[in-house]
C-alpha positions in Angstrom: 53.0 -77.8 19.9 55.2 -79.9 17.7 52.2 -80.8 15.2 51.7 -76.5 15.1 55.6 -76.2 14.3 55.1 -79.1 11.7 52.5 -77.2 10.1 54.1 -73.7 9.8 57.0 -75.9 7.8 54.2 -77.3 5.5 52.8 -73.8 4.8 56.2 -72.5 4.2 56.9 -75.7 2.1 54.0 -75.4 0.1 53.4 -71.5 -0.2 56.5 -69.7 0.5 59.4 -72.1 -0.7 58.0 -72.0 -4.2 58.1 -68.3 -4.5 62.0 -67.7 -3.8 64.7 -68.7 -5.9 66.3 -71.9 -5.7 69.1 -71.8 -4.0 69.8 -74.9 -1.4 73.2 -75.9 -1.1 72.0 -79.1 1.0 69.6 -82.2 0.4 67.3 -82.8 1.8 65.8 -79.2 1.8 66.7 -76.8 5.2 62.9 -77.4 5.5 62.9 -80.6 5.5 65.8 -81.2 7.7 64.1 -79.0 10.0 60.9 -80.6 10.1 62.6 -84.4 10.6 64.6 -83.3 13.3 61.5 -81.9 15.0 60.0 -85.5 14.4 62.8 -87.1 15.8 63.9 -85.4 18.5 61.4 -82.6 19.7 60.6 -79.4 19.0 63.4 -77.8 21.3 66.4 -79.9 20.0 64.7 -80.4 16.6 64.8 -76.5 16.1 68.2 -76.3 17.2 69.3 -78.3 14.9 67.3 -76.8 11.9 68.7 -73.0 13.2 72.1 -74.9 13.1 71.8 -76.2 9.7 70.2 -72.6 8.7 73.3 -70.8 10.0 75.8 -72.9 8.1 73.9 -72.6 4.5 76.4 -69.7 2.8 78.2 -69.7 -0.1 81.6 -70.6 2.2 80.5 -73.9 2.8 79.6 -76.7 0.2 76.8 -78.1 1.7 76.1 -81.7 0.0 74.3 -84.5 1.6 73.5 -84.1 5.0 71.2 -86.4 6.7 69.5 -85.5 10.6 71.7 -87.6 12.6 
């Protein structure tokens, strides 16, 4: 299941991402936050935390560096 979830984010990485504007206010990527976070901690907690980090990218915040804890 986590190797499937890894995947979509690859395919969304490689195919999607490139499509839209650029527009992160965060580094590393959403995506990539997402996808470590899965790594680290699981898919369950790992997607929390990308849906987290999702929710709080809006131009009211100033994003920046911020790493998966």
């Amino acid at each position: 299941m986590k190797l499937l979830f890894l995947k979509l984010i690859k395919f969304y990485q490689d195919y999607i991402s490139p499509l839209l504007p650029k527009s992160c206010r965060y580094y590393p990527t959403c995506s990539t936050y997402t996808a470590t976070a899965i790594k680290k901690y699981g898919i369950i907690k790992g997607s929390w935390l990308g849906l987290k980090r999702i929710l709080r990218c809006h131009p009211f915040h100033p994003g920046g560096y911020d790493p998966v804890d």
